[in-house]
C-alpha positions in Angstrom: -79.5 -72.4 29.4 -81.4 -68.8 29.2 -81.9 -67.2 32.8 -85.5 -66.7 33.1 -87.3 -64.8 35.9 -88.3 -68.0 37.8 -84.8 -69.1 38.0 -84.2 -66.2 41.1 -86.4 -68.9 43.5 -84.2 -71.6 42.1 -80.9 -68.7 43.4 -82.6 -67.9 46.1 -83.2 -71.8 47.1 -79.8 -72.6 46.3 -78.7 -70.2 48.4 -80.5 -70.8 51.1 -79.7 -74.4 51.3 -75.9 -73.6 50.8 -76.4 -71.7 54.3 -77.9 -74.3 55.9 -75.1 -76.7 55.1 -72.2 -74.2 56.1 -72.9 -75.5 59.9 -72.0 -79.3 58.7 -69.6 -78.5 56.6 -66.7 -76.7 55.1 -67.9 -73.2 53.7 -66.1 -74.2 50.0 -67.7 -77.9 50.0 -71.1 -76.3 50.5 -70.9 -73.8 47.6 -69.5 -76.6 45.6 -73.2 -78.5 46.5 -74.8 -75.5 46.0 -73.8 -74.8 42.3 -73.7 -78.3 41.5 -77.1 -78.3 42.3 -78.0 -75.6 40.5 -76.7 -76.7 37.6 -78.3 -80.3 37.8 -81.7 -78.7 38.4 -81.4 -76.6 35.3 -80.2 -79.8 33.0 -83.0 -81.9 34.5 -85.6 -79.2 33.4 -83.9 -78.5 29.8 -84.4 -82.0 29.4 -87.4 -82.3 30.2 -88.7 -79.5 28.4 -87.0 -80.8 25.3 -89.1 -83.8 25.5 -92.6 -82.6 26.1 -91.8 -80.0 22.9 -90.9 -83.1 21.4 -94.4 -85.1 22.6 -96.8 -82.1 22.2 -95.6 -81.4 18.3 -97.7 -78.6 16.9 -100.2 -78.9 19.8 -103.5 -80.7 20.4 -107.4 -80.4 18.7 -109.5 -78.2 21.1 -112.6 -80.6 20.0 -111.1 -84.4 20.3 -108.0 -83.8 22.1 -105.3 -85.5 19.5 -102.7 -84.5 18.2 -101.9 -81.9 15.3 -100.4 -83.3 12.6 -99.3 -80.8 9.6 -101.7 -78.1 11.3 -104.8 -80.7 10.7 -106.2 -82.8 13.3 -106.1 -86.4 11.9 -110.2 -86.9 12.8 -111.7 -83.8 13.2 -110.3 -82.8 9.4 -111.1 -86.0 7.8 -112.8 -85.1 4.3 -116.1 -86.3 4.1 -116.9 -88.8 1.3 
């Protein structure tokens, strides 16, 4: 997990919530939710990078809209017989 500059709103949210649950309760429980939830967020969004990386492949054909396949779109690049 690489720290990238969107991830200070995700601190800052944290945070912010982790303050809003001091009132309700104890000051250790709610930086206990906080960092847990941190940490859930940034699995769920690995994960779900991961698996549009792994749906998008090499990317798609500006003209059809498929999907590259060994840099060649699979009907644009069609040989003509």
């Amino acid at each position: 997990m690489s720290f990238e500059k969107r991830d200070i709103i995700l601190v800052v949210a944290v945070f912010l919530i982790m303050i809003g649950l001091i009132p309700f309760t104890a000051p250790i429980y709610a930086v206990g939710i906080a960092i847990a939830l941190y940490f859930g967020i940034k699995v769920f969004i690995g994960r779900r990078n991961k698996k549009l990386q792994k749906e998008i492949g090499e990317g798609f054909c500006a003209v059809c809209g498929q999907k590259i396949i060994d840099k060649k779109c699979p009907s644009c690049d069609k040989p003509s017989k």
